[in-house]
C-alpha positions as MATLAB code, in Angstrom:
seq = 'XXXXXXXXXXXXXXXXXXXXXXXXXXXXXXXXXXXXXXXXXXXXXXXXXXXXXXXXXXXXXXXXXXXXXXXXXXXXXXXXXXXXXXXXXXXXXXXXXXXXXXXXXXXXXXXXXXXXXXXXXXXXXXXXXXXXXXXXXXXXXXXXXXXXXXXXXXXXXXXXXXXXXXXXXXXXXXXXXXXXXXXXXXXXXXXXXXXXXXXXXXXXXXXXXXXXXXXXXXXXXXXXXXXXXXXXXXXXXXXXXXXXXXXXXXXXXXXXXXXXXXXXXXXXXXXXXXXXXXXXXXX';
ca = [
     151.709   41.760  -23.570;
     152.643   44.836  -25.006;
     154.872   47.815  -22.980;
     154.503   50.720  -24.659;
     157.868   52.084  -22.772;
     161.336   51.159  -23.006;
     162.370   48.331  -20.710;
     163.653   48.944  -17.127;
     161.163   51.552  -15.830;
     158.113   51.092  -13.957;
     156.050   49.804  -15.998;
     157.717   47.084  -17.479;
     158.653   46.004  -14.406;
     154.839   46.088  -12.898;
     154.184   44.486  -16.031;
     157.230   41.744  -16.024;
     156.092   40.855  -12.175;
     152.237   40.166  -13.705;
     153.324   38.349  -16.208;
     155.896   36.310  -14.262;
     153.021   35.299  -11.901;
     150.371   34.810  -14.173;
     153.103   32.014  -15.307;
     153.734   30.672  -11.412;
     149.485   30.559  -11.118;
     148.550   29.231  -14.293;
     150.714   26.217  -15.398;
     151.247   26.261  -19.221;
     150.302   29.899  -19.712;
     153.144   31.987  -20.245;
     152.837   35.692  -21.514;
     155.491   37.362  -23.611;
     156.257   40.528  -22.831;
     157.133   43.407  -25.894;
     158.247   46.655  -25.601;
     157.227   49.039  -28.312;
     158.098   52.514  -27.732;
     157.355   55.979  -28.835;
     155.429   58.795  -28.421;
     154.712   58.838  -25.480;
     153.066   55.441  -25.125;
     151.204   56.286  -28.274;
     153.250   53.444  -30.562;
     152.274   50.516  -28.153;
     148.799   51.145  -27.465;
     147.797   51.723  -31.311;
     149.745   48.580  -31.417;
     147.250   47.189  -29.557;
     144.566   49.200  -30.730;
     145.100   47.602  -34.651;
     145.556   44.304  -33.539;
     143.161   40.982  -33.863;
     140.834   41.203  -30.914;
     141.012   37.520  -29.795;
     142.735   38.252  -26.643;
     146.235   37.259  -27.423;
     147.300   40.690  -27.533;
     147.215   42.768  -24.256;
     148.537   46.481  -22.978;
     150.164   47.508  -19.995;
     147.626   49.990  -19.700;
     148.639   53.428  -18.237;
     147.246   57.185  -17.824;
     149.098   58.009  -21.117;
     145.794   56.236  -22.710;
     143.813   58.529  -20.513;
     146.055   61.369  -22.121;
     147.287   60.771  -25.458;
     143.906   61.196  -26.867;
     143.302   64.672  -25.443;
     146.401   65.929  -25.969;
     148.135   64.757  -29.335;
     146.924   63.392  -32.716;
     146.513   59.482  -32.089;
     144.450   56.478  -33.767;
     142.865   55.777  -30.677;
     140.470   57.077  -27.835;
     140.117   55.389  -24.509;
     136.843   53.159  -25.356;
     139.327   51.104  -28.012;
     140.333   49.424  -24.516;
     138.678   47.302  -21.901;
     140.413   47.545  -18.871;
     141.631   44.618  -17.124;
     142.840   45.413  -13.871;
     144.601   47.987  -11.999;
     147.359   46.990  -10.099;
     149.430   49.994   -9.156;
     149.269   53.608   -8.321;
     152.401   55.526   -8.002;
     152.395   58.850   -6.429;
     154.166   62.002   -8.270;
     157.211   62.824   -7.049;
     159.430   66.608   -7.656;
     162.934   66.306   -7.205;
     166.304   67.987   -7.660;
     169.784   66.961   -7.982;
     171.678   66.545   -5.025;
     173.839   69.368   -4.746;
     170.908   71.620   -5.782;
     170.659   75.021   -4.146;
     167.021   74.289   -3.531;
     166.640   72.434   -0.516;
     162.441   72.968   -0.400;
     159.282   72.838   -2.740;
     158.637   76.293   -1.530;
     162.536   77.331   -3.182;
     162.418   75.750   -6.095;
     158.650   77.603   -7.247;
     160.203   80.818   -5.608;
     162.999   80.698   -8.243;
     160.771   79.314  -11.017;
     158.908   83.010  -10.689;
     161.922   84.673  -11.386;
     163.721   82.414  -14.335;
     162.718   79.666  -15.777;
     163.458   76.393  -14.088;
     164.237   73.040  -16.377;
     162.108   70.097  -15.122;
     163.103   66.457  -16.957;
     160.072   63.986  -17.180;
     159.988   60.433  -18.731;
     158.022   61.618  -22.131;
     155.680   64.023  -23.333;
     151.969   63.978  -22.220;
     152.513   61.460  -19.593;
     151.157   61.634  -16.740;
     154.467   62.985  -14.767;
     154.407   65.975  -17.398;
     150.697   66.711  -16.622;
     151.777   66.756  -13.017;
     154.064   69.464  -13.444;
     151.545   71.594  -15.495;
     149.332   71.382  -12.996;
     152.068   72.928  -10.168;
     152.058   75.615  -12.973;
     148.584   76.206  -13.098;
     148.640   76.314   -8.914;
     151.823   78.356   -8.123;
     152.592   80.603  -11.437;
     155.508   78.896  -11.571;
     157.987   78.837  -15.037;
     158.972   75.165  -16.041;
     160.677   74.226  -19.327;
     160.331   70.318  -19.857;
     162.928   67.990  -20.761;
     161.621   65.156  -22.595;
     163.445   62.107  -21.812;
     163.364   58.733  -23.776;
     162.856   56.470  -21.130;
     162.647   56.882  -17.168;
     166.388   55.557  -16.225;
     167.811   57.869  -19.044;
     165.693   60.461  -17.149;
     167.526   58.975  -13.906;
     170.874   59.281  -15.415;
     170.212   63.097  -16.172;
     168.913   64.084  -12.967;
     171.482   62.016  -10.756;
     174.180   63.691  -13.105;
     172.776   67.255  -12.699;
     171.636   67.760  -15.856;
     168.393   69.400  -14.715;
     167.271   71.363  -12.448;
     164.455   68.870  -11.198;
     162.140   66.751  -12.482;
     159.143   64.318  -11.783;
     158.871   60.966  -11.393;
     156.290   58.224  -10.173;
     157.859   57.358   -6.209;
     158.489   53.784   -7.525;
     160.995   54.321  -10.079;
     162.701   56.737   -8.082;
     162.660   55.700   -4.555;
     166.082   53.893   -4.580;
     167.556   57.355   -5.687;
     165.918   59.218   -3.123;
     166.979   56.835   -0.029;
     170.669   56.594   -1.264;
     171.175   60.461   -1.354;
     171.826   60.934   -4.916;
     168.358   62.803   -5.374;
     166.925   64.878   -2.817;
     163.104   64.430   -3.111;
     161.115   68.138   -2.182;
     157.065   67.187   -2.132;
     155.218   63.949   -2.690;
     151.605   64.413   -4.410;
     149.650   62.652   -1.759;
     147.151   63.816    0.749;
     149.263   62.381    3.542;
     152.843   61.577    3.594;
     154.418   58.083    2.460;
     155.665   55.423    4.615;
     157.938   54.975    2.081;
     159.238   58.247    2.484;
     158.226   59.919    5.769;
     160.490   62.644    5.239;
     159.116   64.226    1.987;
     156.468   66.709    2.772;
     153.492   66.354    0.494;
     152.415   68.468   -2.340;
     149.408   70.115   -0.037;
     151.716   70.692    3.073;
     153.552   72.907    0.563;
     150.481   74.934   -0.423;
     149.104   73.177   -3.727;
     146.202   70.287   -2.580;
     147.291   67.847   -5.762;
     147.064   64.366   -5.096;
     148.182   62.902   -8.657;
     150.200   59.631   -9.784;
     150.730   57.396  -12.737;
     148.225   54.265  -12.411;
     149.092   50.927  -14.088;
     147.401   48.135  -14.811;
     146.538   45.852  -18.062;
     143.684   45.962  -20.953;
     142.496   44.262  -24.028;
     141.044   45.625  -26.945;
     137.370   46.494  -27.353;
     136.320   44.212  -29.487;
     137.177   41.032  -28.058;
     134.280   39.217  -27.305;
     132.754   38.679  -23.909;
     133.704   35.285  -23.268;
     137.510   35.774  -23.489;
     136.789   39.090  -21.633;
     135.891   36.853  -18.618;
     138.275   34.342  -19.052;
     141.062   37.380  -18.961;
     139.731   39.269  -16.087;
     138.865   36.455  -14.009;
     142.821   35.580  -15.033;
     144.065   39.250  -13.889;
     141.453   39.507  -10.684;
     142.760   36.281   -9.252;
     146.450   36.642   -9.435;
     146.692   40.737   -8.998;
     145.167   40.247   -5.359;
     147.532   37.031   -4.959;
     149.982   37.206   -1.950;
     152.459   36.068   -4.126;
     151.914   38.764   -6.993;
     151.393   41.249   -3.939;
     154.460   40.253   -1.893;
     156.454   40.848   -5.410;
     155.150   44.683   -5.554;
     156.555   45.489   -2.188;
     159.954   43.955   -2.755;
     160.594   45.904   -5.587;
     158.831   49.051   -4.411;
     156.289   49.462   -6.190;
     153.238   50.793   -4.661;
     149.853   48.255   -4.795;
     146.393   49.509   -5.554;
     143.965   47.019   -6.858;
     141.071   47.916   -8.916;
     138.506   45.496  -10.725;
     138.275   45.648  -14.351;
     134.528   47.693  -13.795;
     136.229   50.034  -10.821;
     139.317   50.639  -12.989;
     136.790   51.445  -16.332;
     134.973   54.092  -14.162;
     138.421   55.595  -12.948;
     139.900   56.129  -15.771;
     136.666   57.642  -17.729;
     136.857   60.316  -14.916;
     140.648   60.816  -15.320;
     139.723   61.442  -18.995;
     137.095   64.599  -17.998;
     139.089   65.788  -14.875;
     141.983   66.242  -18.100;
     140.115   69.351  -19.537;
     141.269   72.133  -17.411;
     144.671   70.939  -17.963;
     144.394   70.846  -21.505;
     143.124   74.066  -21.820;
     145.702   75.683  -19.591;
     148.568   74.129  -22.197;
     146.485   75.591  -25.067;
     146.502   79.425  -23.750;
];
């Protein structure tokens, strides 16, 4: 199973609780997780992309395949993968340093109208980067990105003020948020978190954005339809397990279960809902 992300964020954790259960469900098969890095996601998933499609070789698949395509030069467009399963979706989340002066959404875009306003993300092109040009495109507002490596480097910057906010997916962050060390200003749901009851969503503060990072796990194209069964009927069974389930929550990750068919059709209309946003980064 390839990660195309450093270990210790998010995904590689999603990905590490799959494969741990897949291992607890299925005695004898045992997965081997790999991280391979870079670009965004792009170095994994053309990993993936290039190799043998006999079904050894899997993806921790993420929106950065939705985006990498459409918004940098890559060997790969979204029909190279057959999606799996989805197992995950983790809302956007804006956030400042704790001893920020901006103690609201509604300060933080006021100031990025009159300077600009450093915002950190996890990579280029990923998902939590789109996120923030889209509060561009709604509020006017200035935001130079920071371009982090991996999400706890990105962690380590905003915890040490090194930024002046920046976005993450809720899960990676959460622990941050409910210790103090982060405050957390709007969450890009439609209603607010349980998780978080006291972070006002993105449309309370005048911009109607739901938007998060979805994970979940694909093969290549071209493996044949028989191990294309075997794999999702493999991935349906244990991603709606208890067990796998029960493992989510304790780590705080939030659960959101799509079939391989459901998560196909999602992430083909992720892929044309991307053009405005790529336009509005080519002006």
């Amino acid at each position: 199973m390839v990660v195309p992300y450093d270990a210790g964020g998010g995904v590689d954790l999603t990905t590490r609780l799959m494969t741990d259960a897949i291992g607890k469900s299925f005695n004898g098969h045992s997965v081997i997780v790999q991280n391979v890095s870079g670009g965004g996601g792009a170095v994994g998933q053309t990993t993936v992309k290039n190799s043998a499609p006999d079904g050894y070789t899997l993806l921790a698949y993420t929106s950065s395949v939705v985006n990498n395509p459409q918004l940098k030069e890559v060997d790969f467009v979204l029909e190279d993968f057959k999606p799996l399963a989805c197992v995950c979706f983790d809302p956007e989340v804006i956030l400042v340093p704790a001893d920020s002066p901006y103690n609201t959404f509604e300060e933080l875009i006021a100031a990025a109208k009159e300077k600009t306003i450093n915002v950190s993300t996890s990579g280029a092109m990923t998902a939590h980067h789109l996120d923030g040009v889209k509060i561009q495109m709604a509020t006017g507002a200035d935001f130079a990105y920071i371009h982090c490596d991996s999400a706890p480097t990105q962690k380590q910057e905003l915890i040490g003020g090194h930024t002046d906010a920046a976005i993450f997916p809720l899960g990676e962050i959460i622990d941050a948020i409910n210790d103090g060390t982060v405050k957390a200003l709007a969450i890009a749901l439609s209603e607010r978190s349980e998780k978080v009851p006291d972070v006002p969503t993105y449309t309370e503060c005048g911009v109607p954005l739901v938007d998060g990072a979805f994970r979940g796990f694909a093969c290549p194209a071209g493996v044949p339809n028989a191990e294309f069964e075997t794999l999702k009927n493999v991935f349906e069974e244990v991603a709606q397990s208890q067990a796998f389930i029960d493992s989510m929550e304790q780590a705080g990750i939030p659960y959101l279960y799509m079939g391989a068919e459901e998560f196909q059709q999602y992430a083909r209309d992720a892929s044309a809902a991307l053009a405005d946003v790529v336009a509005f980064m080519n002006q």
